[in-house]
C-alpha positions in Angstrom: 0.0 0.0 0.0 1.8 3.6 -1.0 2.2 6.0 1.8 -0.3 8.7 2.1 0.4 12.9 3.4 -1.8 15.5 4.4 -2.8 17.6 1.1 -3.1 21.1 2.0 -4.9 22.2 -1.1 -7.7 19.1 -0.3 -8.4 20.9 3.0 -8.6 24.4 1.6 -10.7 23.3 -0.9 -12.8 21.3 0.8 -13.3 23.8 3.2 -14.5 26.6 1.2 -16.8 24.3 -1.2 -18.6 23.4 2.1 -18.8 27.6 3.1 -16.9 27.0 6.6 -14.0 30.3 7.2 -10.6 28.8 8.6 -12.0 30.8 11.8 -15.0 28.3 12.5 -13.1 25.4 11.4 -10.6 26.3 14.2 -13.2 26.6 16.6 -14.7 23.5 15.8 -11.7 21.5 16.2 -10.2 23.9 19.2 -7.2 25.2 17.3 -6.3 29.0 16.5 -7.6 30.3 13.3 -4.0 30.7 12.4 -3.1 27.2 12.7 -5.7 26.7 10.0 -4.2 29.1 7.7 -0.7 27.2 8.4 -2.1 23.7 7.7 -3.8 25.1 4.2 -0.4 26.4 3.0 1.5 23.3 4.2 3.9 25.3 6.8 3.0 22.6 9.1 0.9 19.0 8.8 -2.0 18.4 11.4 -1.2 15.3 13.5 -3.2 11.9 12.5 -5.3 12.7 15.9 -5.8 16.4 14.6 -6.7 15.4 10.9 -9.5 13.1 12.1 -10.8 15.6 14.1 -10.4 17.9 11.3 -12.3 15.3 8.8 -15.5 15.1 11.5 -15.8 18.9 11.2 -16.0 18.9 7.4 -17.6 16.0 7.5 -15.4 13.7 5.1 -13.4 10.9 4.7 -9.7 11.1 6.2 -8.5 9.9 3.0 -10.2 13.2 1.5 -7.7 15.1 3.0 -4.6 12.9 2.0 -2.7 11.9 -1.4 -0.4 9.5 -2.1 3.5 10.1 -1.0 5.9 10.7 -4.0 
């Protein structure tokens, strides 16, 4: 099975085709609005734990939010 990593751009996009801001995201899953912004321009990676809190919010898959490692 190939390795998967965190796609920023599947976030950011599935975020704004579902209408949330990177504001009530973060307040759903209890991180800084900022931390948001950081995930969605890959600066940093959510955690596993984080991500599948992440995917609850947004109500998707986890592997929505992942690709396939080069």
């Amino acid at each position: 099975m190939p390795a998967r990593t965190f796609s920023p751009d599947a976030l950011r996009r599935i975020r704004r085709d579902r209408g949330v801001t990177q504001r009530k995201l973060a307040a759903e899953i209890g991180r800084d609005f900022t931390t948001v912004s950081q995930y969605e321009t890959g600066r940093c990676a959510p955690s596993v734990g984080t991500l599948a809190t992440i995917a609850a919010a947004l109500d998707v898959r986890l592997d929505d939010l992942v690709k396939a490692a080069a």
